[in-house]
PyMOL CGO cylinders between C-alpha atoms (Angstrom):
from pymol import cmd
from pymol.cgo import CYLINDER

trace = [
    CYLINDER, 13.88, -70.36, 70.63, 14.99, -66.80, 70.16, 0.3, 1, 1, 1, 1, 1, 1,
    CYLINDER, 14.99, -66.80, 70.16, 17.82, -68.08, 67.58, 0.3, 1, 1, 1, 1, 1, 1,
    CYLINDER, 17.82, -68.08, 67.58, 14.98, -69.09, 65.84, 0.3, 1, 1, 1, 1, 1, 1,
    CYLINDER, 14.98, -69.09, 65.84, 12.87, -66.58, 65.57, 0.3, 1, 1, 1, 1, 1, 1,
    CYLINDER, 12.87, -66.58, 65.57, 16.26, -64.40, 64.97, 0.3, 1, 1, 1, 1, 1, 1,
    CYLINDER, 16.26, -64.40, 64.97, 16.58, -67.04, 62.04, 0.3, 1, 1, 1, 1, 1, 1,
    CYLINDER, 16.58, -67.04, 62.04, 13.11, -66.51, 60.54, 0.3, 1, 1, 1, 1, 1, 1,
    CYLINDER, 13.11, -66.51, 60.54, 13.71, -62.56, 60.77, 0.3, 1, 1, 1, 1, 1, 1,
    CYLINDER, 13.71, -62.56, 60.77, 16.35, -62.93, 58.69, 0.3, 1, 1, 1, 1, 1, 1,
    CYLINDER, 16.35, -62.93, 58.69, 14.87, -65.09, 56.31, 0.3, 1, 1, 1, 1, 1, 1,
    CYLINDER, 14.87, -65.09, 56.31, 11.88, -62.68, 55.93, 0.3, 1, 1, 1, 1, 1, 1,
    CYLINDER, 11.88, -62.68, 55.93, 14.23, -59.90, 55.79, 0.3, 1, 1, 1, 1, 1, 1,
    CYLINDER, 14.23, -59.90, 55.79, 16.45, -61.86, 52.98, 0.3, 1, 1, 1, 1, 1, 1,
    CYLINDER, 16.45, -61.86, 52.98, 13.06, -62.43, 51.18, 0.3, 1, 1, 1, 1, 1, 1,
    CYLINDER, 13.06, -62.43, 51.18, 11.75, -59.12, 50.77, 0.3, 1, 1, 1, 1, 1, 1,
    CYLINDER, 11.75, -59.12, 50.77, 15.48, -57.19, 49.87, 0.3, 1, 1, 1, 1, 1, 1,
    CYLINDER, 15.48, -57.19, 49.87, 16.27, -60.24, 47.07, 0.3, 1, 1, 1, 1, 1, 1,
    CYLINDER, 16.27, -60.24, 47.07, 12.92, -62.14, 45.82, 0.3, 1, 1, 1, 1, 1, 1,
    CYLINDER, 12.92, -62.14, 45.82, 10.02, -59.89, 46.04, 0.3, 1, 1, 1, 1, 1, 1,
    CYLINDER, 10.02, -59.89, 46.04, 11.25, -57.21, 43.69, 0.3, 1, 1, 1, 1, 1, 1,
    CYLINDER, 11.25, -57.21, 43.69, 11.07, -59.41, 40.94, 0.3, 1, 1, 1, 1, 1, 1,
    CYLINDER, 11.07, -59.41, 40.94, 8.00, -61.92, 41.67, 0.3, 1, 1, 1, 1, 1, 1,
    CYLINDER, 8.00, -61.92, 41.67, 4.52, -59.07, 41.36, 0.3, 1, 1, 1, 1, 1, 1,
    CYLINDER, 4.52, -59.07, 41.36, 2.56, -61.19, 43.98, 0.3, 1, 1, 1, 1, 1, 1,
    CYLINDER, 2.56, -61.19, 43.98, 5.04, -61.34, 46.90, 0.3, 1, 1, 1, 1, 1, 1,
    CYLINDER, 5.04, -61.34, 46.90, 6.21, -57.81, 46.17, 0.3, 1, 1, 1, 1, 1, 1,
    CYLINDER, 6.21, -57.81, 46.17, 2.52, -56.67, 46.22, 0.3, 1, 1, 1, 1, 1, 1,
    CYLINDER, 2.52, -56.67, 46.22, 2.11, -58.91, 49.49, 0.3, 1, 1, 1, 1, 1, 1,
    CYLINDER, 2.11, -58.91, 49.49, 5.23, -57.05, 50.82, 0.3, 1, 1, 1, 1, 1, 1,
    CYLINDER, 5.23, -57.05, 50.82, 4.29, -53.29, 49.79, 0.3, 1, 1, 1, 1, 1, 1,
    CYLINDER, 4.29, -53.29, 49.79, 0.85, -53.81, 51.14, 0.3, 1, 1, 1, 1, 1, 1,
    CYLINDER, 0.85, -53.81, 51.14, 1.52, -55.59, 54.30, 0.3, 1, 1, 1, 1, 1, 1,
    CYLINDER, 1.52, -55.59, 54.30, 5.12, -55.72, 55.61, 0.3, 1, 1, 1, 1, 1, 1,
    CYLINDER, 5.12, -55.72, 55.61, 6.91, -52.47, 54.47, 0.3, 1, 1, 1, 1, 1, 1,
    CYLINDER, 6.91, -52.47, 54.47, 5.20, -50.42, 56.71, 0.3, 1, 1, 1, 1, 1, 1,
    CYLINDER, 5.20, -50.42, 56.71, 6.72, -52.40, 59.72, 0.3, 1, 1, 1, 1, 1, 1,
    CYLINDER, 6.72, -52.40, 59.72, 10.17, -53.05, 57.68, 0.3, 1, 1, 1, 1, 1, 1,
    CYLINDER, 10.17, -53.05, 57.68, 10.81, -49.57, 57.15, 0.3, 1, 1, 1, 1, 1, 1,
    CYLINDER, 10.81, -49.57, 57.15, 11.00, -49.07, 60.73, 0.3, 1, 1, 1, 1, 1, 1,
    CYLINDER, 11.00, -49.07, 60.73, 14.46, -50.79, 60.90, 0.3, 1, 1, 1, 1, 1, 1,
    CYLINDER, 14.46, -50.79, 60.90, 15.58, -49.92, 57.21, 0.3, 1, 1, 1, 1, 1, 1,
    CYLINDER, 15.58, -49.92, 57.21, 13.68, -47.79, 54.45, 0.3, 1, 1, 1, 1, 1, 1,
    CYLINDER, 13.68, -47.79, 54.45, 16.44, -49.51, 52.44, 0.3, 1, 1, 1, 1, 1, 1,
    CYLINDER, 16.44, -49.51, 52.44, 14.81, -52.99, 52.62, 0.3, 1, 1, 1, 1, 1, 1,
    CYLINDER, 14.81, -52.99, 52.62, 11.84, -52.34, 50.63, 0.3, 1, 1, 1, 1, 1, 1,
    CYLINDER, 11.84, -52.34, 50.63, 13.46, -49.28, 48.33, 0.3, 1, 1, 1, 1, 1, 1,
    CYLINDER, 13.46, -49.28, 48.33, 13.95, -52.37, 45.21, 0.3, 1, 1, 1, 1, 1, 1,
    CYLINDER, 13.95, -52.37, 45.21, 10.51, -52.98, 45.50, 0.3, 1, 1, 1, 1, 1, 1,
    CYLINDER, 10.51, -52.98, 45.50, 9.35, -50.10, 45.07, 0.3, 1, 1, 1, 1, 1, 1,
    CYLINDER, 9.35, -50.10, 45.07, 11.55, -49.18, 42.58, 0.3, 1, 1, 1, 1, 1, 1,
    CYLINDER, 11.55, -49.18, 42.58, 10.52, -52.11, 40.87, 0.3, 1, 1, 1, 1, 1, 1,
    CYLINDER, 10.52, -52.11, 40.87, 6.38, -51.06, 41.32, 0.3, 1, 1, 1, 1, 1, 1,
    CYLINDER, 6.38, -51.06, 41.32, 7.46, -48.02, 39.50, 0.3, 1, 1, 1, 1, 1, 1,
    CYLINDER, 7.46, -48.02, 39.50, 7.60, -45.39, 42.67, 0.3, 1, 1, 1, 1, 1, 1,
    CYLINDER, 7.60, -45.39, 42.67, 3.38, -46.35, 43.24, 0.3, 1, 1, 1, 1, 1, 1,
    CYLINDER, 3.38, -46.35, 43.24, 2.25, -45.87, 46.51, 0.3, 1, 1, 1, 1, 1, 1,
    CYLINDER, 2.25, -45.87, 46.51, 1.37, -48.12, 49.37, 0.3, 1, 1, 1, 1, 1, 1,
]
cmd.load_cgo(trace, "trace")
């Protein structure tokens, strides 16, 4: 059970660092609702999004 949840982690993690940047709806989804939490472990996770948003603001 805790693999698992280890597993989807990562697979949210892997999502946000290598899709979102370049699809606007999931990044948007991401800016607005996960990077807040996400930049708690890394600000380096959502840094490609942003940089891809063009620096806006959450």
């Amino acid at each position: 059970m805790i693999l698992a949840l280890i597993g989807l982690l990562g697979i949210f993690v892997l999502v946000a660092m290598v899709v979102a940047p370049s699809q606007p709806v999931v990044r948007d989804w991401y800016l607005t609702h996960a990077c807040g939490h996400l930049d708690r472990i890394s600000t380096d996770i959502c840094a490609a999004m942003r940089r891809a948003a063009g620096g806006r603001p959450i």
